[in-house]
N, C-alpha and C positions, 0 to 999 in steps of 0.2 A: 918469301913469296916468289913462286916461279914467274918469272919471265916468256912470255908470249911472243915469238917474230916468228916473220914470215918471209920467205924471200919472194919478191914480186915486181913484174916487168910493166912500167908506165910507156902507157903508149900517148902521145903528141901531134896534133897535125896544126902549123902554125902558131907553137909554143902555146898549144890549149891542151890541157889534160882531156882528152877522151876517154879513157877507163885503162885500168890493171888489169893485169891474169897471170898467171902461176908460174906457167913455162914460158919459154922465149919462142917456141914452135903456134902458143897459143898468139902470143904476141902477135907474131910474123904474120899467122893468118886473119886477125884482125884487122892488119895494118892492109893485107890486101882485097879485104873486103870493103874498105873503107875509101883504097884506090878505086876500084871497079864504078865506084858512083862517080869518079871525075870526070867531068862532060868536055871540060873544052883543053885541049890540049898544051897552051903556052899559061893558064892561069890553073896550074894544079898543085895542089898543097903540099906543101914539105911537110913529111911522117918522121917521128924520129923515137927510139924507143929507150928508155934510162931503166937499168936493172937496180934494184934496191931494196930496200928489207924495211919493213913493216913492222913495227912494236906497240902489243898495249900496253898503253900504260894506264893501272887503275887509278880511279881518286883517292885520295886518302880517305880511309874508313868505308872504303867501299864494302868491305868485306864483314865489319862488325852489325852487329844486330840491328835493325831501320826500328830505333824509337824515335819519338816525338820530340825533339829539343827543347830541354828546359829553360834555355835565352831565347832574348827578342833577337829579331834577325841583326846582323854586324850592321849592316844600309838601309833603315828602314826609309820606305817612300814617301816624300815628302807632300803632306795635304797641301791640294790647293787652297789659292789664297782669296779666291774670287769667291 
């Protein structure tokens, strides 16, 4: 099975994920779109951008045929007792 990544640039303001994007140019200009709204000038949020690669990974038997399972589930829910 082929393997899926992407390479993608996390953007951060105050070590909170704010979103990804593709290129590092898309990055930069989010990163300054997201400046322009800081109002007051001595409490303005550190931006910081991590490059990294993105992989799906499927589940196992994602890909075989979706029949009905002939077992009860592994955890079945436990009836209440009241």
């Amino acid at each position: 099975m082929e393997e899926i990544s992407l390479k993608r640039f996390y953007i951060y303001r105050d070590g909170i994920q704010l979103g990804s994007t593709v290129s590092r140019e898309s990055a930069v200009d989010l990163i300054y779109q997201y400046q322009a709204y800081e109002t007051h000038p001595i409490l303005r949020a550190q931006f910081s951008m991590i490059e990294g690669e993105e992989e799906f990974i499927p589940c196992p038997g994602y890909m075989k045929s979706r029949k009905k399972p002939s077992h009860p589930p592994i955890c079945p829910m436990p009836s209440p007792s009241w």
